[in-house]
C-alpha positions in Angstrom: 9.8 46.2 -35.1 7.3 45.3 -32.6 4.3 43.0 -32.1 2.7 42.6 -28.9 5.3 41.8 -26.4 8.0 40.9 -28.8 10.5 43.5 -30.6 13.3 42.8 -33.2 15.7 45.4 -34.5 14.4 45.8 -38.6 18.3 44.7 -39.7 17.8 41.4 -37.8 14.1 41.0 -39.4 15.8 42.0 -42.4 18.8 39.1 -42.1 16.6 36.5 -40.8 14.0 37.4 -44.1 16.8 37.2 -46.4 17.7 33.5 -45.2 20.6 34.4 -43.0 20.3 35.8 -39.0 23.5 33.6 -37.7 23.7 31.6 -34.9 22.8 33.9 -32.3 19.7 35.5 -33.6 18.6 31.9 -34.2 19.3 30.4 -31.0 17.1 33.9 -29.4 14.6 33.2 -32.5 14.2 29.8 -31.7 13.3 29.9 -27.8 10.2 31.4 -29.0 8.4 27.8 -28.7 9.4 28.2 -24.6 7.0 31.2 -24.6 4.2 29.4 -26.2 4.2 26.5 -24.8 4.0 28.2 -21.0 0.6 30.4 -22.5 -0.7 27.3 -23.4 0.2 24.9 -20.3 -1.5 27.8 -18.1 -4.5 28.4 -20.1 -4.7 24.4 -20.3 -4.3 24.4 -16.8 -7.4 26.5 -16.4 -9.5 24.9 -18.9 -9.1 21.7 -16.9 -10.1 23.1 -13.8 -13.5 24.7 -15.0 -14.5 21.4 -17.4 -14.0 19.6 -13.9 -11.2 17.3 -15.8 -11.1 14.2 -13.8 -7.3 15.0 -13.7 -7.3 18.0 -12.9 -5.9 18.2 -9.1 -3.1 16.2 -10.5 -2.7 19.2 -13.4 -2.4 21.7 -10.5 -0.2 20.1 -8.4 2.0 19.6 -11.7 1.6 23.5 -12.5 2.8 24.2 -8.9 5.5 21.8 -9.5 6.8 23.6 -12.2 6.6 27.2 -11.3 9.1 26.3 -8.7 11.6 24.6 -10.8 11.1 27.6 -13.1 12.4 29.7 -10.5 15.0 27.7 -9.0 16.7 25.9 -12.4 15.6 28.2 -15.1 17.7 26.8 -17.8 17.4 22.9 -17.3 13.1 23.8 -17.1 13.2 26.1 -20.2 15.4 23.4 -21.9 12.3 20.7 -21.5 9.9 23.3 -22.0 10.9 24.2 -25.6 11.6 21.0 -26.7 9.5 19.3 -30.0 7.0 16.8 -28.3 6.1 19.4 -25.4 4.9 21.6 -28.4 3.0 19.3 -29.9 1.5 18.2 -26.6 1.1 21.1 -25.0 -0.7 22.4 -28.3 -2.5 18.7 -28.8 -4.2 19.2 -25.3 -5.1 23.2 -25.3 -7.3 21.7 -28.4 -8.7 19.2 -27.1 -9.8 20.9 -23.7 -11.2 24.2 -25.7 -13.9 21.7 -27.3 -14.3 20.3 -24.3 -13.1 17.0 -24.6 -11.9 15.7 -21.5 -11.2 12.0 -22.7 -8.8 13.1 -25.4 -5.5 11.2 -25.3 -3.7 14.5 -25.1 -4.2 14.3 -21.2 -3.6 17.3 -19.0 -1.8 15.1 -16.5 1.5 14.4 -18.6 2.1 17.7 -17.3 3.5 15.8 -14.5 6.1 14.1 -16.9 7.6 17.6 -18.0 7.9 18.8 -14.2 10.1 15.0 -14.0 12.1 15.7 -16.5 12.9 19.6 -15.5 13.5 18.1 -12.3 16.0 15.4 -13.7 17.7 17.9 -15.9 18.3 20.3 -13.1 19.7 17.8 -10.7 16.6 18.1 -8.5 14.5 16.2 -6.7 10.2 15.5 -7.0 7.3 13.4 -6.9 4.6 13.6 -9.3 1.6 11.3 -10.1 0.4 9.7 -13.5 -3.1 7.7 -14.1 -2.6 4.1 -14.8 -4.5 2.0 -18.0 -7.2 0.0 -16.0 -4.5 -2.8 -16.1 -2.3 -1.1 -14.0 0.2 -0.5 -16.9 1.9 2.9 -16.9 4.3 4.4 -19.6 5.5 7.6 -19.1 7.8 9.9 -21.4 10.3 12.2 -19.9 10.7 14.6 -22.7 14.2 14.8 -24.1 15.5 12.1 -21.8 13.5 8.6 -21.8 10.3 7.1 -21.3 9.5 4.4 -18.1 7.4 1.8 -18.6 5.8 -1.1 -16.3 3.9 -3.8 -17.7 0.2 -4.7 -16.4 -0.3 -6.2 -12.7 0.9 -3.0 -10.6 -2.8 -1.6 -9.8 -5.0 0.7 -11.1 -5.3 4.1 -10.1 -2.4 6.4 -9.6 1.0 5.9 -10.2 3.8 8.0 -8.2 7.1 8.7 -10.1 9.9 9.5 -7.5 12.8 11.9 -9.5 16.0 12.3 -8.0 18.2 14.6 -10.4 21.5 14.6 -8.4 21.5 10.7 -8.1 20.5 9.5 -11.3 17.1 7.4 -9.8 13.7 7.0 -10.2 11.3 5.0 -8.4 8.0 4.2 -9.6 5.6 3.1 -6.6 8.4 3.1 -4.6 10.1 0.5 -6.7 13.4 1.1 -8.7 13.4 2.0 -12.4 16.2 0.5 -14.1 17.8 1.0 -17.4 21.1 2.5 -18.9 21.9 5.9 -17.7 20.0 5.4 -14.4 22.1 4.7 -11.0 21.3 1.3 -9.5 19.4 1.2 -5.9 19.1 -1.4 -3.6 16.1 -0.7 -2.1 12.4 -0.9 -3.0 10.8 -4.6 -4.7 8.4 -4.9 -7.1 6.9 -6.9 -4.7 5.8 -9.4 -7.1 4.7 -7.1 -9.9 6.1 -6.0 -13.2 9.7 -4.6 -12.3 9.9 -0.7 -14.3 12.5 -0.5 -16.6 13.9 2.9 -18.5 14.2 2.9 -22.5 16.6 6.3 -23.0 15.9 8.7 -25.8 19.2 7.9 -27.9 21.5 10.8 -28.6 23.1 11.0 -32.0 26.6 13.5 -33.1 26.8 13.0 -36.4 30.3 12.9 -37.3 31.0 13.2 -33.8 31.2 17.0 -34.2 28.0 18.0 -35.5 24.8 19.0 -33.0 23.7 16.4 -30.8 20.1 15.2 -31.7 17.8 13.7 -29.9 16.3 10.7 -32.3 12.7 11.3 -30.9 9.4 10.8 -32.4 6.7 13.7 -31.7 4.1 11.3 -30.4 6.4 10.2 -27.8 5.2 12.4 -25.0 1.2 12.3 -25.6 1.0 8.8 -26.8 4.4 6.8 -25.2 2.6 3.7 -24.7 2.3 3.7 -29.0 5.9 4.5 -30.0 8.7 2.1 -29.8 11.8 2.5 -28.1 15.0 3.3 -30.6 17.7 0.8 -29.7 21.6 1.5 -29.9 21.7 0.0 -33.3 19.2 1.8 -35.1 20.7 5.1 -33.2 24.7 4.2 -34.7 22.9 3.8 -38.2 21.0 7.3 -38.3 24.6 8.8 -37.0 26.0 7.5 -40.1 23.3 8.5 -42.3 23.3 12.4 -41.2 27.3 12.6 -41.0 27.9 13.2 -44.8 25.5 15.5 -45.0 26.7 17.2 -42.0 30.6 16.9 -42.5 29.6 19.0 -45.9 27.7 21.8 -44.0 30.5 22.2 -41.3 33.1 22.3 -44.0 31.5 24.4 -47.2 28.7 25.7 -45.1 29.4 26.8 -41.7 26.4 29.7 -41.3 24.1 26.8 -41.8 26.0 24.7 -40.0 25.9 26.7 -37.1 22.1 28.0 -37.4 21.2 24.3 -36.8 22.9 23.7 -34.0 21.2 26.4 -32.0 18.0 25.4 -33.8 17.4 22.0 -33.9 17.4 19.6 -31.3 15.6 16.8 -32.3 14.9 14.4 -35.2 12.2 12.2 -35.9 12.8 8.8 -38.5 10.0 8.5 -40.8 8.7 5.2 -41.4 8.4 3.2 -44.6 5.3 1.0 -45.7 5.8 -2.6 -46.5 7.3 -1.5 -50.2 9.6 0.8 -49.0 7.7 4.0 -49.5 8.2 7.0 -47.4 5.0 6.4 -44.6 4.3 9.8 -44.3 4.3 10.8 -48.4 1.6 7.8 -48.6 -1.0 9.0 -46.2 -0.7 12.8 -47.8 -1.5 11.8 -51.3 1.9 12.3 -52.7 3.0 12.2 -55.7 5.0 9.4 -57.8 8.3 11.3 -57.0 7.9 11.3 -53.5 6.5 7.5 -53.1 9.9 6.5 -54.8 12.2 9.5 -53.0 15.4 8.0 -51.7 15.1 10.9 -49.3 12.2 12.5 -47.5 11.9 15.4 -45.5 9.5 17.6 -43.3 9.1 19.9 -40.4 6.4 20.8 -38.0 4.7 24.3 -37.2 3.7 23.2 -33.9 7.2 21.6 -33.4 10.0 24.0 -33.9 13.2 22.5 -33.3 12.5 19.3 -35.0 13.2 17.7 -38.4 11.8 14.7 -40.2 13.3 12.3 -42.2 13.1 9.5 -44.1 15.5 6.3 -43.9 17.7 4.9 -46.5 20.9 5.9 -48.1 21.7 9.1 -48.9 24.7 11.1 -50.6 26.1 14.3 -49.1 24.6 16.9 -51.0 20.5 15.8 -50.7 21.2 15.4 -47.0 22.9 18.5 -46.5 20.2 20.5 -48.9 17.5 18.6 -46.9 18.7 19.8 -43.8 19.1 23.4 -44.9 15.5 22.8 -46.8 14.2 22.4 -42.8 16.2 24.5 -40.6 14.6 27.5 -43.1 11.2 26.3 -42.6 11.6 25.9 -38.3 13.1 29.7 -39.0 10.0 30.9 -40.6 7.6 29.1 -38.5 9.2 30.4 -34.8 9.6 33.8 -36.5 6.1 33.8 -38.6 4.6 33.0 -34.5 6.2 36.5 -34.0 5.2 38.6 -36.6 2.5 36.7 -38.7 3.1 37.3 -42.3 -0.4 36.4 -43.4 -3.7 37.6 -43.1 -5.5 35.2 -41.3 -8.5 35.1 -43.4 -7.2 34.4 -46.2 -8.4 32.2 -48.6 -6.3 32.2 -52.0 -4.2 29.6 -53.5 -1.8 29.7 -56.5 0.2 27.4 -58.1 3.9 26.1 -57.2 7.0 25.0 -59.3 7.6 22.6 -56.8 4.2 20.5 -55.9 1.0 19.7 -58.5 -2.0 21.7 -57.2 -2.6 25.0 -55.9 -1.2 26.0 -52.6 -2.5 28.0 -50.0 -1.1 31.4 -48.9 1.4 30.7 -46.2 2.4 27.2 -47.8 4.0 29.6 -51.0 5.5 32.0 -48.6 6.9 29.0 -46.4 8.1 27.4 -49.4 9.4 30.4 -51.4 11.7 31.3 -48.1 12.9 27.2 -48.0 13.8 27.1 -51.7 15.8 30.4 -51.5 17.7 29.1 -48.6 18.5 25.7 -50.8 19.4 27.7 -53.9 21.3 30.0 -52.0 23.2 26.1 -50.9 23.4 25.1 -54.4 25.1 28.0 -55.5 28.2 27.7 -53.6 28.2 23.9 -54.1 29.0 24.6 -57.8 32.4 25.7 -56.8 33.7 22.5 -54.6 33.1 18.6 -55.5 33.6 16.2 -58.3 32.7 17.4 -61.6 29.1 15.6 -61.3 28.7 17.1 -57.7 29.7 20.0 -59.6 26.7 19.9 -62.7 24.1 18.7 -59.7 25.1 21.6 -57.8 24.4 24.0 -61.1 20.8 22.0 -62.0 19.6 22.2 -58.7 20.4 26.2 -59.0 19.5 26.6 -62.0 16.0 24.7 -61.5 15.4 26.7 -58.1 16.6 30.3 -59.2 14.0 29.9 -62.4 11.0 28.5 -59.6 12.0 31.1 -57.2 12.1 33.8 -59.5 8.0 32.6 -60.9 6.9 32.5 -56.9 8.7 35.7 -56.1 7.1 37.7 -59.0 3.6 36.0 -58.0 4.0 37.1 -54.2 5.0 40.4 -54.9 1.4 41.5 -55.7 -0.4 38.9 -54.1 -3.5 39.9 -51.5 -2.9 38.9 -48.3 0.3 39.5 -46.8 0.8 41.6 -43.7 3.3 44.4 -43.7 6.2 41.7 -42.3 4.7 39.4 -45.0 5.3 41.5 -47.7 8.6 42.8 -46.0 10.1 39.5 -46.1 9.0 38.9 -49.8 10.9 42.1 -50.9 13.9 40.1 -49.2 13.4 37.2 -50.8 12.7 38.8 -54.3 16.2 41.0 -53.8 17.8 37.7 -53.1 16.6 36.2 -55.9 17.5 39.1 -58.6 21.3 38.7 -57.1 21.4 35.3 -58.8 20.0 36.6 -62.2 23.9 37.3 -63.5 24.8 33.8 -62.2 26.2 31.5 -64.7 24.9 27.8 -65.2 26.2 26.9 -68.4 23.8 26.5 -71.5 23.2 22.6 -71.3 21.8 23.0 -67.9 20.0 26.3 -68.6 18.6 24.6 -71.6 17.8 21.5 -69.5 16.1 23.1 -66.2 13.9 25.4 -69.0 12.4 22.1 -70.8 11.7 20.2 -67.5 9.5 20.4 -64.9 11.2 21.1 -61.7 11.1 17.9 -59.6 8.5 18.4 -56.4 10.5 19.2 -53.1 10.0 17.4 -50.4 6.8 17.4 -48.6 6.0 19.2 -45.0 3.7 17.4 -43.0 1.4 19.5 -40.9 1.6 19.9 -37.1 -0.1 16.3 -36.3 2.3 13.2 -36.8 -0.6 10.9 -36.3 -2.4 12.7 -39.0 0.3 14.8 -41.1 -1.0 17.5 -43.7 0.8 19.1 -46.5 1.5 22.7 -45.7 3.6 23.5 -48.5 
């Protein structure tokens, strides 16, 4: 199969459709978003040159910057360059600068701050430039690593960021940036300003075997100055929170387990409101269910590699379906980027077990592929646990094989789809008809016919600031 510049043998399409692919295919599938972004950093790069962006000297320099990492440390820079918040950035500002707005806080520049961190990664050593707030204040996010921050009083204008990968340092005006994980210097002063200090992107292994996640939030690089640091404490208790779930994936589950280690590197806490409900479920109109969810879930097109959740406590099994529920839907995002699987101009919606309302076209297919990939989990939990981990594991199925089946038949002679699109139904629909001759038992067959399935949780669109439903 081949689109544009990309090919894929049909039996790996026809894997990865199916819900499977393994860790390999994944870990190729998912450096898709490296691709991407570097079309969209070039053509932003342009954009700011003809609007005359008041930055955009800076933007060049950075571009320059980065082409020569590129070549000399190719696997630190790609590492930065596919990672969440540079999607979202990079996307946020190729936007912005195609309508012309050149005062958008999605600012070219901060393509300085992904040339530092390359450059830190690699072990090398540069010097970019950032603007300063008119107080002289300056936060700047390294992606994947930290974020430095001085306080008003050090001038406005520009700010230079010194990086020196081998060492450990930065220097920010020429003055030391201190914080865990950073070398100490002795020279530089602040010279009677506001001292830099570096707040580290915490690192969490769940169980101390599982992938190691950055705890991020995708705002982080466009908007550092509005997202507060994650201390130690709150890092030890999201570790602890993601281990169950994890121990149970490496254990009963080790395909998925290893699919999202090559695919995801990065998750993002999602707040709660003053009575405890999910942020993110409030400002999407969501429905009783998911106000009073224990656990809350969500990806990002824009952001493959990253997953969303809500705080709180949490058993095994909803983590571990959660996190399977996710890595299917950063699957079918990095490979619907490849081969799109609906027409573009479509305009249909149809109705979902899973959510109230109709949903568009590409919200079914997404959500048809993420609920095959949790019923395909629920299956084999009904052989392994306590006997009411055991009758979850056969409601869940039973509730998702019956929804599956309803959206499978619906797809199957929908308008719309592309030839991939319709390829990866047939997939999906053959998966589904294998779990016909399951057994459930008749008190839960009897029980997931009466009810309505519960709604799954929600997906929140490509802006975090402003998070749509594309379920």
């Amino acid at each position: 199969m081949r689109t544009g510049r990309y090919e894929m043998p049909v039996g790996t399409f026809r894997a990865l459709a199916r819900g499977g692919g393994g860790g390999e295919v994944v870990r190729r599938l998912l450096a898709v978003p490296v691709s991407r972004n570097l079309l969209a950093l070039r053509s932003a790069v342009v954009l700011a040159t003809d609007l005359g962006h008041p930055h955009a000297p800076l933007v060049n320099d950075a571009w320059q910057l980065l082409g020569e990492l590129r070549r000399s440390a190719p696997g630190p820079t790609r590492v930065v360059l596919g990672y969440p918040t540079v999607s979202v950035w990079a996307a946020g500002t190729l936007r912005a600068l195609g309508h012309g707005d050149r005062g958008s806080a999605n600012d070219p520049a901060t393509l300085g701050a992904v040339v530092a961190a390359a450059a830190m990664r690699a072990g090398g050593r540069t010097r970019v430039s950032f603007p300063t707030s008119p107080s002289g204040a300056v936060t700047v996010a390294l992606p994947g690593l930290g974020r430095v921050h001085r306080g008003p009083g050090g001038g406005a204008g520009l700010a230079e960021l010194t990086v020196d990968g081998a060492r450990r340092t930065l220097t920010l005006d020429g003055v030391p940036v201190t914080g865990p994980g950073l070398c100490p210097r002795t020279t530089g002063t602040a010279g009677g300003g506001p001292a830099p200090a570096w707040h580290p992107v915490p690192r969490l292994r769940a169980d101390g075997h599982g992938p190691r996640l950055h705890l991020d939030d995708l705002r982080s690089l466009a908007r550092p100055a509005a997202v507060a640091p994650v201390d130690a404490v709150r890092a030890a208790r999201w570790a602890a929170r993601l281990s169950p779930g994890w121990r149970l994936l490496a254990t009963r589950h080790r395909r998925a387990a290893t699919e999202l280690t090559e695919a995801i590197s990065m998750v993002m806490p999602l707040a709660r409101d003053a009575a405890g409900r999910p942020w993110a479920a409030v400002t999407s109109g969501g429905t009783p269910d998911e106000l009073t969810a224990p656990l809350i879930s969500g990806t990002f097109p824009a952001a493959v590699g990253c997953v969303a959740l809500s705080d709180g406590p949490g058993a095994a099994g909803p983590i571990a379906a959660a996190l399977v529920h996710e890595l299917a839907h950063n699957k079918l995002a990095a490979l619907d980027h490849l081969f799109p699987l609906v027409e573009a101009a479509e305009p249909a919606r149809h109705p979902a077990p899973w959510r109230a309302g109709a949903r568009p076209l590409p919200a079914l297919v997404q959500g048809l592929y993420a609920h095959v990939a949790v019923g395909e989990f629920w299956r084999r939990e009904r052989r392994f646990g306590t006997t009411t981990g055991r009758h979850l594991a056969h409601a869940e199925f039973a509730r998702l094989r019956g929804a599956c089946r309803e959206v499978a038949d619906l797809l199957r002679t929908a308008d719309g789809l592309t030839g991939y699109g319709r390829l990866l139904v047939d997939q999906l629909d053959d998966v589904v008809d294998g779990w016909s001759g399951r057994p459930v038992g008749p008190t839960v067959a009897r029980r997931a016919g009466r009810r309505r399935p519960r709604p799954a949780p929600p997906r929140y669109g490509a802006r975090p600031d402003s998070p749509t439903d594309n379920r």
